[in-house]
N, C-alpha and C positions, 0 to 999 in steps of 0.2 A: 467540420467535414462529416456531418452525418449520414448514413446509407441514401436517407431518399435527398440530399443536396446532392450529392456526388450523382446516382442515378439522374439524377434532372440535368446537373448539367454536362453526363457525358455518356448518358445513357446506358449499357448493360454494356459495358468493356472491361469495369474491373470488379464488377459484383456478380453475384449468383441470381437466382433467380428470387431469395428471398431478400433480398434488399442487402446484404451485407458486402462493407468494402470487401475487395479481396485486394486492394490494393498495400503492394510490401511495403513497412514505411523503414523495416531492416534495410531492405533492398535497396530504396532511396536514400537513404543516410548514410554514406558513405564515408562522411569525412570524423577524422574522430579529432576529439580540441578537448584538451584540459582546462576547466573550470577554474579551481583552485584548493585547493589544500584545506585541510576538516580538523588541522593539529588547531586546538582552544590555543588562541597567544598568552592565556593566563593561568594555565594551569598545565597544559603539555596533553589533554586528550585524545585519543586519537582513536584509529576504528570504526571507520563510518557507518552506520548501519542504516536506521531508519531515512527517509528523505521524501519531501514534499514540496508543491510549488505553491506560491501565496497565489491564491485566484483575485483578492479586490485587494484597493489600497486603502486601510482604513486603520487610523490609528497607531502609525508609523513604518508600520509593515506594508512594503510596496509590492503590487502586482509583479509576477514573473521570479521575482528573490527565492531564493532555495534553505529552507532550512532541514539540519543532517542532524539526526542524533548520535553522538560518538559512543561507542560500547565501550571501548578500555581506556586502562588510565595511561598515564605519561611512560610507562615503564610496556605498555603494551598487554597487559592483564588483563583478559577478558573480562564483559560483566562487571567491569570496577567503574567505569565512564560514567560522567557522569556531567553532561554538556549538550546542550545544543546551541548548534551555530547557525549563523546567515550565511547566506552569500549569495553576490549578483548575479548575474547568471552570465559574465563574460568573461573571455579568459583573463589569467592571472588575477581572478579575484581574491580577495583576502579575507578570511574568515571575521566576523563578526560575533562575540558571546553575547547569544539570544538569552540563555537560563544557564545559571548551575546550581544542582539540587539534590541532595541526597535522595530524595524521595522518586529520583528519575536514575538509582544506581544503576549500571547494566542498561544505560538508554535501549533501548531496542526497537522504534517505533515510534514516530513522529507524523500529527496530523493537524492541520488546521482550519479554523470555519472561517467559510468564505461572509457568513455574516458576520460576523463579530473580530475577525481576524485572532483572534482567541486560538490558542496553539496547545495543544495537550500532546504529552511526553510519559511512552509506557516505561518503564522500569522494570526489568526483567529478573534483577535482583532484590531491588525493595518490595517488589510485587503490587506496586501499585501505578495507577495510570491516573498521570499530574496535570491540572490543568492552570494555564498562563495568560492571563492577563497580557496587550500588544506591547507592553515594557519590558514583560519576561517575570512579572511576579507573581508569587504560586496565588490561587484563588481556591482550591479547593482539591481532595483529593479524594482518588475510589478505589478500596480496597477489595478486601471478601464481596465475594467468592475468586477476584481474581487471586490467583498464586507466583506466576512467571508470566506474567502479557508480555506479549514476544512484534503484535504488528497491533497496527490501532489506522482507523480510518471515519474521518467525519461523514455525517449523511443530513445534509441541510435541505431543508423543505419550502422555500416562500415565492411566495407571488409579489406583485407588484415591482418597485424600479429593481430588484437584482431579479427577477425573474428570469431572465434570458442568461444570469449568472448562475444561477441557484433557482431550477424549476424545479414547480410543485408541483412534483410527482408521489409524493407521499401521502398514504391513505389521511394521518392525522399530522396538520401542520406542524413541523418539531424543527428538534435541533437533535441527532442521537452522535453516539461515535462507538461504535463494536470496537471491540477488543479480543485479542486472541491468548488464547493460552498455554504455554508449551508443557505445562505440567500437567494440568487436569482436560487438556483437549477438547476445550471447552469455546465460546464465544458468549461475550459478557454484552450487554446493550445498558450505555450507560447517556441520560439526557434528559431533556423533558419536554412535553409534550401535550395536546389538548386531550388526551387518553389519561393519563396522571403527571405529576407534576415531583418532579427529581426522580423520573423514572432510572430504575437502576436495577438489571435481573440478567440473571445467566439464561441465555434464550437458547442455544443449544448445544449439544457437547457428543463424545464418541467420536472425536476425531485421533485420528494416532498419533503418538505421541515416540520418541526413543530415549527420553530422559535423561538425553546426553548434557554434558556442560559445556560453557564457552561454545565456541563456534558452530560447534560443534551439533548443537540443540537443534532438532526439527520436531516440527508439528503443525497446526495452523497456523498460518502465516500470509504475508505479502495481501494484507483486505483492500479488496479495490470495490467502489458504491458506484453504480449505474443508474442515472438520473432515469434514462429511459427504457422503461420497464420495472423499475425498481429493486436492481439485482445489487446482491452482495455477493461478490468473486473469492473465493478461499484456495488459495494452495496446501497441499500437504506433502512435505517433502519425505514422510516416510513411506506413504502409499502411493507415491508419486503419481495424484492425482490434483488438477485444478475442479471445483466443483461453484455452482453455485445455487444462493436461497432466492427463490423470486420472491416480489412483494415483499422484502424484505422490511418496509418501516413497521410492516402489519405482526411483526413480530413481539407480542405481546403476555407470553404464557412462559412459565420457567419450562427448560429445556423442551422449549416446542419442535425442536429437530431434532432427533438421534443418528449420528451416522454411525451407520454399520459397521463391524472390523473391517471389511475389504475396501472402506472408503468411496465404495461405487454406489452404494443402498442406503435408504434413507428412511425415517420411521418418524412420520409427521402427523403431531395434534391434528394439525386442521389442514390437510393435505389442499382443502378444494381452495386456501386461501393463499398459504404458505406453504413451499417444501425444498427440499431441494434435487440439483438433477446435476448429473456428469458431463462437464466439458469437454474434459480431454483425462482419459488413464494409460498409463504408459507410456514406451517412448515416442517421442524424444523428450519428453519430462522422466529430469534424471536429479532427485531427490532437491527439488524444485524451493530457492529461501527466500525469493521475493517475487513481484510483480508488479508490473502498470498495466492501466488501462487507458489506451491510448485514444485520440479525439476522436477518431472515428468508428469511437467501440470494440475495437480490437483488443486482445491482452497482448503483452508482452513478458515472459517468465525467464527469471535468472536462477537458471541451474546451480546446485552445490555442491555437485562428485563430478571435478574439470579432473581427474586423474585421467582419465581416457583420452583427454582430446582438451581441456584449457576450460577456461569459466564462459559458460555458453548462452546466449539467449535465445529465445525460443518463441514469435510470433505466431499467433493463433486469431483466428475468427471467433466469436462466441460463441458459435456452432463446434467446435474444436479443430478445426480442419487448417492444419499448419502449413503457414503462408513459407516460414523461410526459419532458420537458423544460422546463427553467428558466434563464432568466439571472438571476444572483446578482451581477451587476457589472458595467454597461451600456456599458464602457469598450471600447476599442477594442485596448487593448493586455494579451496576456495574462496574468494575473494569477492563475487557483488553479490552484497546484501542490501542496497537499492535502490529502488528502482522509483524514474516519473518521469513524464512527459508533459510537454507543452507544446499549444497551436490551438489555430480554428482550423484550418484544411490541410491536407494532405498535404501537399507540397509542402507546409512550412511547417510542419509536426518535427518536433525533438524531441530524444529522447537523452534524457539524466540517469547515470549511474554510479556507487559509490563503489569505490576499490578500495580492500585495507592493503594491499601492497604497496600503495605508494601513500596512502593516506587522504588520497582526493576523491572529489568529483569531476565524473568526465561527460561529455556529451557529445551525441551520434548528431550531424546535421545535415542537409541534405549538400 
């Protein structure tokens, strides 16, 4: 469901003039259905945090399946987690142990390539972001400069038969996955690529940080990758700001982006190639922990101060211009830290979210 498919076939009813949906997929999803439960059957973890959808089926991992990174342990201990799971994507599904690793303690951030179905797992505690072979065994890991990677997000490049899966949008044919940092407010680009080969550099940082513990932690977060145009999406839940780097695979210089204390300003190497620019500052982004980016280009941001009003979501145009908001969980204390979506069109667009209150994942559908 992209602007100009939607445009063609319903003409300017639910977009602006620049081509983008304005169509709510909040609005349309009405019905909410329980997934299933994120507690590991082998170890008792629980705490859902990071969560992803498998895009191909290759290598045992099947298209549409959901894997969650749990943050705590059996006892509920933040940052102690130390699990990723599967699960189907219909109700009453049963967890499945994808990985468990010490090297993924404090899971916080789970993402998968849609080439290789290769699953990589940030560790917020260990400070390193772990990558998994379709079995679930460790294949290699990345540490320094990262410290606390808190969100991680693949960004696959190729032509040919997945091309219509994985377009090559990217200056230089690769494979990357950014990483984020809660400590040093940082963005780490770890991959390789026809530019170097196990490319691996902090490409930009000065993002805010509160160097809070457990739940508690905000900073960059929630990395959502845009095939078209080649955007990398960042929340910051202390400057309650969404922001994004265009060109982002052309991201090739140590800390080629600086953002500025206010999180609105931005101080770029190579402006005329790479920089970045403001989404949305302020409200209704209210100390903002995760995000998807939904089929039709849209974001969708899961707030993390529900004291006012319950754990709230937050639909936005790329342009920043907010479609709708929703509480999903009336509670006081906050609860989705994440967030994904699945479809080809509008109408059949879902969206996935995880709750530590009950220890699942849930799903909005139309």
């Amino acid at each position: 469901a992209n602007p100009e498919s939607f445009v063609a076939r319903n003409g300017d009813l639910s977009s602006d003039a620049r081509g983008y949906d304005k169509m709510s997929i909040l609005k349309q999803d009405t019905k909410h259905v329980v997934i299933g439960s994120t507690v590991d059957l082998k170890n008792g973890d629980q705490g859902p945090r990071g969560l992803a959808v498998v895009k191909t089926s290759i290598g045992g991992l099947k298209k549409g399946q959901l894997l969650v990174c749990n943050f705590a342990n059996a006892g509920g201990a933040p940052a102690t987690g130390s699990t990723i799971e599967i699960l189907n994507p219909t109700p009453s599904s049963k967890p499945t142990q994808f990985a468990q690793n010490n090297d993924i303690e404090g899971c916080s951030g789970v993402t998968v390539s849609p080439l290789s179905d290769f699953v990589y797992g940030a560790g917020r505690t260990s400070g390193v972001l772990a990558e998994f072979n379709t079995k679930g065994i460790e294949q290699t890991t990345f540490g320094s400069p990262l410290e606390e990677p808190l969100s991680d997000i693949d960004v696959s490049c190729k032509s040919g038969p997945l091309s219509k899966v994985v377009p090559n949008s990217c200056s230089y044919v690769a494979e990357y996955v950014f990483t984020s940092d809660a400590k040093t407010g940082s963005i780490v680009s770890a991959g390789a690529n026809s530019y170097a080969s196990d490319f691996y550099l902090q490409v930009a940082t000065g993002f805010a940080t509160n160097k809070a513990s457990g739940w508690a932690t905000l900073g960059p977060t929630g990395l959502q990758y845009a095939h078209k145009g080649d955007v990398l999406y960042i929340a910051d839940g202390v400057t309650d700001t969404v922001v994004k780097f265009t060109h982002a695979s052309d991201l090739l210089v140590k800390n080629e982006i600086i953002v500025k204390p206010n999180g609105t300003k931005f101080k770029c190497k190579h402006k005329k190639t790479t920089c970045g620019e403001v989404v949305k500052a302020g409200s209704p982004l209210d100390n903002p922990v995760a995000m998807t980016l939904l089929p039709n280009g849209n974001l969708v941001v899961a707030n993390g101060a529900p004291a006012s009003g319950g754990n709230e979501l937050v639909e936005m145009t790329p342009k920043g211009q907010v479609l709708d908001t929703e509480v999903v969980d009336p509670g006081t204390v906050p609860a989705i830290f994440g967030l994904a979506a699945s479809g080809s069109t509008d109408s059949e667009t879902v969206i996935y979210y995880t709750d530590i209150n009950d220890n699942s994942v849930h799903e909005l559908e139309p």
